[in-house]
N, C-alpha and C positions, 0 to 999 in steps of 0.2 A: 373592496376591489374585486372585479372579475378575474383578476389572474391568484392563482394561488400564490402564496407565500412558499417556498421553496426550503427545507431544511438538510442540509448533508452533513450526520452529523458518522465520524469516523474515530474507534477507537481503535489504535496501533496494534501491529501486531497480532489482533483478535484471528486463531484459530479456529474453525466451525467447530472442528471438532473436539474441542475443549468448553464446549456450550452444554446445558443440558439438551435443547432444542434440538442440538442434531446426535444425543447418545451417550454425555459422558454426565456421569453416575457421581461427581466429584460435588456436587451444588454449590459450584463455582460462581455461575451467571443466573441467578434467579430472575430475573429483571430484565435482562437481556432477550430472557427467554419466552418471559411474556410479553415482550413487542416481538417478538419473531411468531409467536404463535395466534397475533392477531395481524399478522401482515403477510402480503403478498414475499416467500425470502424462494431466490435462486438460490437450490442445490446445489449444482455445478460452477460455482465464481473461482475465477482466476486473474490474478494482476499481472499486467505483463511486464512487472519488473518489481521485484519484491525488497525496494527499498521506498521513504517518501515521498521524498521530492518526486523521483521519475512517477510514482503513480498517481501523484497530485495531481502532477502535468498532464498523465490518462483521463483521469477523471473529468478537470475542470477543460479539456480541448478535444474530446473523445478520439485521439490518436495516438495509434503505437508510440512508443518512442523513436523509432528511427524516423516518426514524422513530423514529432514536437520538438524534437533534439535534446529533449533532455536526458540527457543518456547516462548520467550519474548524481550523484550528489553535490554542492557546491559546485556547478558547473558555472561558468562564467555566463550572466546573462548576455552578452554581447553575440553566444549563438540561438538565441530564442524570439520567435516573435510572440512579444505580449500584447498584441492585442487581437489572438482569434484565441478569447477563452470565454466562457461560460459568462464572466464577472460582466464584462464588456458587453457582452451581448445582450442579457439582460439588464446591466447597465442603461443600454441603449435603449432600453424598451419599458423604461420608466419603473426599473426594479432599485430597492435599494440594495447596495453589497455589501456584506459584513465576513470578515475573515476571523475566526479564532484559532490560535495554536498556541499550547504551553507550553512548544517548548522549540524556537525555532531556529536555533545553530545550524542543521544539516537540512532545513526547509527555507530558502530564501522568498516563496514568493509573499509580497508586499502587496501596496496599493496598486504600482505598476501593472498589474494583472490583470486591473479592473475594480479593484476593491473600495470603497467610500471611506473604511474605516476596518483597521484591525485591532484587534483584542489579542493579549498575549505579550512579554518581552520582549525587547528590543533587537531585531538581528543586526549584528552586524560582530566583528573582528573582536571586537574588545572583549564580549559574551563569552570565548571559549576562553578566559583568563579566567575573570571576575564570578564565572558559574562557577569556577572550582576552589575561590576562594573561602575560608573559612576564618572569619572572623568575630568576635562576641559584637559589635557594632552593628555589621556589616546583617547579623544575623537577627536583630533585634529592629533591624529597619527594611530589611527586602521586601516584606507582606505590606506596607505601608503607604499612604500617599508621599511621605517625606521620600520612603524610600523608591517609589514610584518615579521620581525626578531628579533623583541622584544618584542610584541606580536602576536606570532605565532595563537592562542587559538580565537583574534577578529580578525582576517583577513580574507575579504570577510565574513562574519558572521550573517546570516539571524538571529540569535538570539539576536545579537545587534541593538533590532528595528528601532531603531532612527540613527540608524551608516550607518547600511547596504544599499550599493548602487546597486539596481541591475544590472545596464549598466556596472556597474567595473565587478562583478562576471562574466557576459557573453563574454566580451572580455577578461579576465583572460583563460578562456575556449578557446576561440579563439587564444588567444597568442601558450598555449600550445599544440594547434591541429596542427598549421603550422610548430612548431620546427624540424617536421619529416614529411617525407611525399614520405618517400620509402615502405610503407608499408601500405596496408590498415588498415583501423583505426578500432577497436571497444571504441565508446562510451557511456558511461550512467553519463548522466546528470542529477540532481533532480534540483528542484526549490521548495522552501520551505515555499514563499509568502503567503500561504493561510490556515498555522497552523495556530495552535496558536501561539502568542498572538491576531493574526488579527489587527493588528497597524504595519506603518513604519512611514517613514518621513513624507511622505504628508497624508494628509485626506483628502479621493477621495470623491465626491459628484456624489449620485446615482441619478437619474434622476426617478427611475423609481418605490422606494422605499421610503418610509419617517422614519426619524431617530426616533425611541422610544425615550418616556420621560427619562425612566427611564434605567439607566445602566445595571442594574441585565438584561434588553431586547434586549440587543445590540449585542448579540454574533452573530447572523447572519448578520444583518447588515454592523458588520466589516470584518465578513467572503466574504461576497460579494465585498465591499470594496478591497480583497485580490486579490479577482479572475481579477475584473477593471484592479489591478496594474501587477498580474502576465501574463494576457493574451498580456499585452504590452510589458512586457518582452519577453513572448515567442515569438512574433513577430522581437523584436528585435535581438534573438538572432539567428531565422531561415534567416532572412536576413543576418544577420553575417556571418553565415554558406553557404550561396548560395553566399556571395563574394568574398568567399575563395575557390569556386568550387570543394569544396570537395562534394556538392551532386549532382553530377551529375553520379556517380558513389554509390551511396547510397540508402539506404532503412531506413528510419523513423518508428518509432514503437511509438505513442505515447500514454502515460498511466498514470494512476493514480494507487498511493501505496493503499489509501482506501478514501472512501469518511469521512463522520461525520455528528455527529447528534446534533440537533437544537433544540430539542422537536416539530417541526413542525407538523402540521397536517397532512401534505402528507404523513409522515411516523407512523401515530397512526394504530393499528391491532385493530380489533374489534371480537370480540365473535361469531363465527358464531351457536353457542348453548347456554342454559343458564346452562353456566358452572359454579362448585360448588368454583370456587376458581377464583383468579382475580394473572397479575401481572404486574410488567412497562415492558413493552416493547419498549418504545421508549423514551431511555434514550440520554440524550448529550453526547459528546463525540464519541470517538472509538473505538472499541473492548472493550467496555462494557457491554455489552449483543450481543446475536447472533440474535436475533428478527427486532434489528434496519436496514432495507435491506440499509438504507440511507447511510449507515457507509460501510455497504459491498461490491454495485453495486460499478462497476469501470468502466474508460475510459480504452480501449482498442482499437486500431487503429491504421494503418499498411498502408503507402507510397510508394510505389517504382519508385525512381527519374528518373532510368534505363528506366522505361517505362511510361511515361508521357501522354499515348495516352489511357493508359488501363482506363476504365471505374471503375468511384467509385461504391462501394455498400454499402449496408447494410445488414448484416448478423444476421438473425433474425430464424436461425429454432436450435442453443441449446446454451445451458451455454457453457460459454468458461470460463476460469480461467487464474488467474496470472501466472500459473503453465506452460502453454502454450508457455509461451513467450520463454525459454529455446530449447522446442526443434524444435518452428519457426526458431530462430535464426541460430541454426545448421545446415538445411537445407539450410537457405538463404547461408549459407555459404560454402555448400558442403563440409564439411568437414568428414563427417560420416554420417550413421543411426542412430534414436535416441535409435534408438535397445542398439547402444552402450555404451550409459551411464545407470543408475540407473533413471531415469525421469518417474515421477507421468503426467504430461502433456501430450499433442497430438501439432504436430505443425498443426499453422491455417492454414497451405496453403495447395491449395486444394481444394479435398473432405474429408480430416483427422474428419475434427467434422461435423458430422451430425446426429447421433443420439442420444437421451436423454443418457447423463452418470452421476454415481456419481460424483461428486466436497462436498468439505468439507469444513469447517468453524470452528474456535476457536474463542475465546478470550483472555485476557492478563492480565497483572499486573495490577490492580485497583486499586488507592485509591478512598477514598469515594470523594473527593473535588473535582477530573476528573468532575464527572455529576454534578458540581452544575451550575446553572446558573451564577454566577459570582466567578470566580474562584477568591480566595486569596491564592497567591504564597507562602508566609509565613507559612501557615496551612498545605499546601500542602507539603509544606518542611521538616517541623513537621513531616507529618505521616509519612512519607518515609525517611527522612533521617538514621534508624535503620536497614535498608533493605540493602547496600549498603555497599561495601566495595574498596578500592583501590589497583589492583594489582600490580605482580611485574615490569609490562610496563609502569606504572604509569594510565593506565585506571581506571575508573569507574564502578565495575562489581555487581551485584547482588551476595550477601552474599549468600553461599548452603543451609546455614538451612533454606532458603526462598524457596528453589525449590521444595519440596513435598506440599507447603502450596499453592505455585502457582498453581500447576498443580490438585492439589485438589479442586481448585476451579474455573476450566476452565469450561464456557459452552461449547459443543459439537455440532454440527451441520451437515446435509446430506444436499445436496439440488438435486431435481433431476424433471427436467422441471419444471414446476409451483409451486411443491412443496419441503416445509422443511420440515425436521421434526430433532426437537431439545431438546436435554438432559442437564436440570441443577441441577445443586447439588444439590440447596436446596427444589428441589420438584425434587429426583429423580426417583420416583415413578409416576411420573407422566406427560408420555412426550408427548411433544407438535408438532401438527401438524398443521403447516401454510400452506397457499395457498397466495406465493407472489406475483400473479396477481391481487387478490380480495381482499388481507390484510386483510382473516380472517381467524381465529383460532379454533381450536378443540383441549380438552384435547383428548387424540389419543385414549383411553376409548367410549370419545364419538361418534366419527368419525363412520359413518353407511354409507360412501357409497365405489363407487369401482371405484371411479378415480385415487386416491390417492395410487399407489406402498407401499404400509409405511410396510408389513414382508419383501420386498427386500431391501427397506433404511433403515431400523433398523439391518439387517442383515448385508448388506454391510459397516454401521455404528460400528457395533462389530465388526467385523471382524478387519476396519481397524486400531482401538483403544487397538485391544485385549490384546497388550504388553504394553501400554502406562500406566505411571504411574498415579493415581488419576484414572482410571477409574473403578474401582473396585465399585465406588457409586454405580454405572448401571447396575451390574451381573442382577440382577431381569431381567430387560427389555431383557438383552440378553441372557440371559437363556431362554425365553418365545420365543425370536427370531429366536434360535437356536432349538428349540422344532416342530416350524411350519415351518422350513424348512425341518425338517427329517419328519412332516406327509406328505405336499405334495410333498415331493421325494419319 
């Protein structure tokens, strides 16, 4: 075929800066690092919502969230329109679509999306029971075709840590890529090794790290542990895919949904004034606060198998976003202008991105046991199980009386070159201006000099929030935003 075959393949949670490729001395990601060092990878990637689901929805429709409405996890599809996405549209244009995910409780999207056919366990209601069941049967037939049809919900099932095989997952991917092969392929693959829980089968020994005494210190540790096990998977699975020579005709897009946060020191912000108020900003977990950049920065990097000869780079002069990926995509495929869709992105190829633009940031569904250092599931189940309800597909979906609560207590965020500048509820009077080079802060009051853009990101921050539910906290700031734009006009 004249149109390339299309691969996205995304592993969770991926850090850059937990890669060798971009610094860390741990040899973590061997593998990872030599597809980054023979491909076109953005420095500067950001998702604009550092959980799944919402960045799926970035990726495969190249818009914000407040334009896809996916605006959390388990969101009830009844606010989404499924068919301006990627699937569909290549779809349309005589692509095949293939979905993989291992592990899809807190990722609902399906064939609805656009998809011919997915790979991965069964989403739906029953999965968040039967994933945590622990049985010798049950445990003896999950890998299995028997168990493939009886239990639909553990098969292939990166949530059943001790079950899940990743070498089965990757040739299950592969089994269903060769079934067809009249058509070029659009695939998007996740790999989901390096969530949580951070435990599989094996317990990989780091070389380069020493194991904490104490448990409540181990969350990184096994997170690294993840990255060991997942970068061998991805290896095995790129081989996979080069036996089947289907890339030779293909373009690689490889990417992370959001990184996560450790409490680490590399991601502490410091005060750059002695400002009258203090707050955490570098909490564990994901999309729980907008300050953690650990959680935000993303792998973002782009292959093209067609030309083997082209020179890698490093793309370092602006923020690129998950948003991006959408109307890259489009183009590698020729199938339109991204004039033609509704698309918040720019495709990278090119000279499309090169000068400082806005990119935006949320947050999400928080319980408080997300950021503790040792999470107990139990507790965790507690506070949320009231949140949730079962629909008429038999999904999993967040109860509506939850929706103004959520969206009311979303942090907001711009980012635009070096700097953020970011609005939360409960200091909304009082917003905050980062410099995420230097990792330091100013309440935006105090901020006295003229590097920092912050009337045109606060501007362009209203602007794009102005219909968005919950943001009504913030009229002050943007009333004030909106004031110093009509003086110097």
């Amino acid at each position: 075929s004249d149109q390339p075959n299309i691969i996205i393949v995304g592993i969770d949670s991926l850090r850059p800066d937990e890669t060798g490729y971009f610094g860390n001395e741990g040899d973590l990601t061997p593998n990872i690092d030599q597809f980054l060092a023979q491909s076109t990878v953005y420095e500067h990637a950001y998702t604009p919502f550092a959980r799944t689901f919402p960045a799926w929805m970035s990726i495969l429709t190249g818009q914000e969230p407040v334009h896809h409405k996916g605006r959390f996890n388990l969101i009830n599809h009844k606010y989404l329109d499924k068919t301006q996405t990627l699937p569909w549209w290549l779809k349309n244009a005589g692509y095949r679509t293939i979905f993989a995910f291992d592990e899809r409780r807190f990722n609902s999207i399906d064939e609805s999306f656009g998809y011919d056919s997915v790979v991965g366990p069964k989403n739906d209601a029953l999965g968040f029971v039967v994933a945590k069941y622990d049985h010798p049967i049950l445990n003896l037939l999950c890998n299995t075709k028997v168990g493939s049809w009886l239990f639909p919900q553990n098969y292939l099932n990166r949530g059943r840590m001790f079950n899940y095989d990743p070498e089965q997952y990757n040739q299950a991917i592969i089994d269903e890529l060769i079934t067809d092969n009249s058509k070029p392929v659009f695939l998007s693959a996740h790999f989901l090794l390096p969530h949580y829980p951070w435990l599989s089968r094996d317990w990989e020994k780091l070389s380069h790290y020493k194991r904490p005494a104490r448990p409540e210190d181990e969350a990184v540790y096994k997170y690294r542990m993840m990255l060991k096990q997942v970068d061998r998977q991805f290896a095995s699975f790129m081989a996979k895919l080069e036996n089947t020579g289907v890339l030779e005709n293909s373009v690689v897009i490889l990417l992370s949904d959001h990184g996560d946060g450790f409490d680490l020191s590399k991601d502490t912000l410091s005060p750059a004034v002695d400002a009258p108020f203090e707050f955490i900003a570098n909490t564990r977990g994901h999309a729980t606060n907008v300050f953690n950049i650990g959680a935000s920065k993303v792998v973002v990097a782009l292959r093209d198998y067609r030309a083997p000869d082209r020179d890698p780079s490093l793309v370092s002069s602006s923020n690129v976003s998950l948003v991006d990926i959408a109307p890259t995509v489009i183009e590698l495929a020729g199938i339109h202008t991204q004039e033609t869709y509704k698309m918040d992105g720019v495709s990278l190829l090119g000279s499309h991105v090169v000068e400082p633009r806005f990119l935006f940031m949320e947050t999400g569904f928080t319980m408080l046991e997300i950021t503790k250092a040792e999470i107990n599931e139990a507790r965790l189940m507690e506070q949320s199980m009231g949140s949730y309800q079962v629909d008429k597909a038999g999904h999993l979906v967040v109860r509506d009386q939850w929706y103004p609560f959520i969206m009311n207590s979303k942090h907001r965020a711009v980012l635009y070159g070096d700097w953020q500048l970011s609005l939360v509820p409960s200091m909304a009077e009082y917003p905050v201006l980062t410099n995420v080079k230097t990792k330091q802060w100013w309440p935006l009051y105090m901020y006295e000099g003229d590097s920092a853009p912050w009337r045109e990101m606060m501007l362009a921050m209203c602007r794009h929030y102005e219909n968005d539910a919950g943001f009504k906290t913030f009229e002050k700031s943007c009333d004030s935003a909106v004031m110093n734009d009509v003086a110097l006009n």
